[in-house]
C-alpha positions as CSV (number, residue, x, y, z in Angstrom):
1,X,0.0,0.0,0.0
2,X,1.6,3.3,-0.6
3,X,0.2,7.0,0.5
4,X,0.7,9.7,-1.7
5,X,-0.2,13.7,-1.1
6,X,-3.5,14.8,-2.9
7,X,-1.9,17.7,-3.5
8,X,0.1,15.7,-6.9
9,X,-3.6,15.4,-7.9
10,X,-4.3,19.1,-8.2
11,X,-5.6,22.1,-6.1
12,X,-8.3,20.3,-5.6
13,X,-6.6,17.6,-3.4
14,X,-5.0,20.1,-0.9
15,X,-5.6,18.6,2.8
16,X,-6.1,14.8,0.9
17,X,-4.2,11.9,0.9
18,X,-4.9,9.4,-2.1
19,X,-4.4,5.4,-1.0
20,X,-2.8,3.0,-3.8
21,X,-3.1,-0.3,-3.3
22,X,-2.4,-3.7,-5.4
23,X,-3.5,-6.6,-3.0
24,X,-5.9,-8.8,-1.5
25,X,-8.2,-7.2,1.3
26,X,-6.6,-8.9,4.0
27,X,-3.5,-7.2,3.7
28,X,-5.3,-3.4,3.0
29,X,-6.9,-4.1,6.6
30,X,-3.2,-4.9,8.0
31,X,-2.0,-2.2,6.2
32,X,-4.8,0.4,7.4
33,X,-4.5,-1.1,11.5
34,X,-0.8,-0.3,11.3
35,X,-1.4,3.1,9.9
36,X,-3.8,3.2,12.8
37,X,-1.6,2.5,15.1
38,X,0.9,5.1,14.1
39,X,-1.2,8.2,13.7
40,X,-2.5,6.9,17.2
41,X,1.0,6.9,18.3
42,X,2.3,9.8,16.8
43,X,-0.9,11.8,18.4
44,X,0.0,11.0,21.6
45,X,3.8,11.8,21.7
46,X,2.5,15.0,20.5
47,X,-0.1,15.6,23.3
48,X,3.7,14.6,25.7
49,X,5.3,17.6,23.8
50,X,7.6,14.5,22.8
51,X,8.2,15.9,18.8
């Protein structure tokens, strides 16, 4: 799976992220808990002042 910036896509996709993906289902769900994970993560060491 592989995240790309909107923005490549035209004014229009300011503030979007566009998701490409080349794989069975199971794997997109893996893909989308661990990117769950990190933003979860990454959230909280920002709430700590920790970035």
């Amino acid at each position: 799976m592989a995240v790309i910036s909107g923005a490549a896509f035209g004014p229009g996709g300011e503030g979007f992220i566009r998701c490409c993906y080349a794989t069975s289902m199971k794997d997109i769900a893996e893909a989308l808990t661990r990117m769950d994970n990190f933003l979860t993560n990454l959230q909280k060491k920002k709430e700590r002042n920790e970035l």
